[in-house]
Every structure is written in C-alpha cells, then in structure tokens.
N, C-alpha and C positions, 0 to 999 in steps of 0.2 A: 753461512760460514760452516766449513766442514769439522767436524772436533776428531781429531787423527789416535786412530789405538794408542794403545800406551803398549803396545809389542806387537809385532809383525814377525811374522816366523814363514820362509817360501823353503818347505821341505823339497832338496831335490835329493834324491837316492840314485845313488850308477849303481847296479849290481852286476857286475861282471862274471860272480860265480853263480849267475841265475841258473842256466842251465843244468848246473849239478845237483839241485835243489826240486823238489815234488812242488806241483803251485800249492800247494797246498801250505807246506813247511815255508814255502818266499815268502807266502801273502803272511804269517804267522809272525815272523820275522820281521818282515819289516813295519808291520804295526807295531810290535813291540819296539821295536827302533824307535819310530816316530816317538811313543810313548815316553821312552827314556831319553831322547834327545829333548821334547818337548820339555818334559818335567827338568829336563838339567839347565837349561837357557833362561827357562823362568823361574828358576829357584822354588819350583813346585806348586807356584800361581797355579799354571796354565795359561792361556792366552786369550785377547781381550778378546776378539774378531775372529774368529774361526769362518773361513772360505770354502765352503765345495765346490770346483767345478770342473765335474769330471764326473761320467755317466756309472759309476761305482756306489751300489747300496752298502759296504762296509764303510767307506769314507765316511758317509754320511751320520753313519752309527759313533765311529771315531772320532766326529768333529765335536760330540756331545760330551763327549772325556777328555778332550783335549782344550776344553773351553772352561776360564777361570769362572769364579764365584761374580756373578752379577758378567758374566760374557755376553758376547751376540756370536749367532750362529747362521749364517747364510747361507741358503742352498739354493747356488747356482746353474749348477749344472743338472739337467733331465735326466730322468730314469727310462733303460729301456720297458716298456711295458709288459713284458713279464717279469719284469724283477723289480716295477712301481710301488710295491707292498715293504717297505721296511720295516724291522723291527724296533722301535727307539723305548730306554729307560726313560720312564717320563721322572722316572722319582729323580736323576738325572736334570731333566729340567725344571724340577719343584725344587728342589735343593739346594744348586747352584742359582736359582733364579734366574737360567738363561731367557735371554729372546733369540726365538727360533722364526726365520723368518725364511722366503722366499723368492725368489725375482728374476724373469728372463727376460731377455732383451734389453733397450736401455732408449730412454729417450734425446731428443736431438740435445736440451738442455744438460742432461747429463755427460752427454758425451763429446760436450765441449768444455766442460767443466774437466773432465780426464784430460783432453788434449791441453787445457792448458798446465793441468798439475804436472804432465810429463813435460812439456815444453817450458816449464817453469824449471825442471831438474829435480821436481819432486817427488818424483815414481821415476825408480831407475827404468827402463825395459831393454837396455842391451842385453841382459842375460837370458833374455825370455826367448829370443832367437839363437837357436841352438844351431840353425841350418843357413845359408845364402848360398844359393847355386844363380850360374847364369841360364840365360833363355834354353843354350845348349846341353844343358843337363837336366832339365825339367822332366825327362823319363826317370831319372836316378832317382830325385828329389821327391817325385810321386811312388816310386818303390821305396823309398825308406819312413816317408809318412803311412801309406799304407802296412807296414809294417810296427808303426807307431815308436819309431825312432826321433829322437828328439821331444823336443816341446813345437817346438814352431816355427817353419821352415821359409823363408823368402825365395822369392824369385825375382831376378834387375835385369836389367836390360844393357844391354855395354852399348 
C-alpha cells in the first residue's frame, strides 16, 4: 500500500516576458516565485515530497528548501556530467530531517502500479501533455521539443 503526500505542488511557470529578462535575473525570479508560491499554498510547511526531474543542479538545491520539516526529497532526474557536483546545505537536511534519496528508471512492478493509479483516475496526466500533433506535423512537433517548448508532446495517427 502506497501512503500518498499530504501536499502535492506541480509548479508550472509561462513566462512570456522571458526574453526581456538577463537568464540570469529569470532564473532569480523565478526561484523566488517558486519560493513564495510554495510557502503561500502550504501555509509555510513546505511540502511533503519534493520531485526533481529535470537535468537542473539549482532544482535540486531548491528541492531542499522547498521540503517541509521530516520531507522526502527525490532526485530523479540526471545531472549533465559537468555539472554532477552540487552544492547541497546539509544543515538543511540535519534540520529538517529530510530523506534525500535517489532513483532512475523504474521497475515492471512499479510501473504497473502507475498505470493503474492513473487508470484508476488517481494521478491526473491530461495536463502533463502540453502538445498532440498528427503523423503530418511531426517536423513542427520535433522543432518545438527541441526547442523545449511544452512539457510533453504526443504524436497519433488519424
């Protein structure tokens, strides 16, 4: 039996005035976003289950602030290898008493275990596709993921 968070938070961020913006000042911003949306939804908990996954060593640093007192902290997503060296506040996780754990891939057992939690209606994931093109746009569809537009893009066949 699975024992389910007691808060779930799927930050998605549009920034439409990215371009007027140094990355430097975006990436600034919208951490602090995250920070202050976080702290406003859980009334300054923080949150049970903190997820990475996504090839970002600042994510990873942020999941440890963003995780309440006795949190878990997953790190899903790989580091590219020059940038596998994070820095993490340990006093962060001696403090909070996080478990900071790890895991890639997923086993056959596990991931029938997800197909039935979404096929039960228990894990949304309509919103998780951002994109459906047909067979005939699969050029567009591959320019706009290489681009890294959307979250996750389908391809159907008519």
């Amino acid at each position: 039996m699975m024992k389910a968070a007691l808060s779930m938070i799927l930050a998605k961020i549009a920034w439409p005035c990215a371009n007027k913006l140094t990355a430097r000042s975006s990436r600034l911003i919208r951490k602090l976003l995250c920070k202050k949306q976080t702290k406003d939804v859980t009334h300054g908990r923080g949150v049970d289950v903190c997820i990475t996954a996504c090839p970002v060593p600042q994510v990873q640093t942020l999941a440890l602030e963003l995780a309440a007192i006795n949190g878990k902290v997953l790190f899903f997503g790989g580091l590219p290898a020059d940038r596998a060296n994070v820095a993490l506040n340990t006093n962060i996780i001696h403090y909070k008493q996080l478990l900071v754990t790890g895991t890639t891939r997923s086993s056959l057992s596990q991931f029938r275990t997800t197909l039935k939690l979404v096929a039960d209606g228990l894990i949304e994931v309509k919103d998780l596709i951002t994109s459906r093109s047909t067979i005939a746009d699969i050029h567009t569809t591959f320019d706009n993921v290489s681009k890294g537009l959307g979250l996750k893009s389908t391809i159907y066949f008519e």
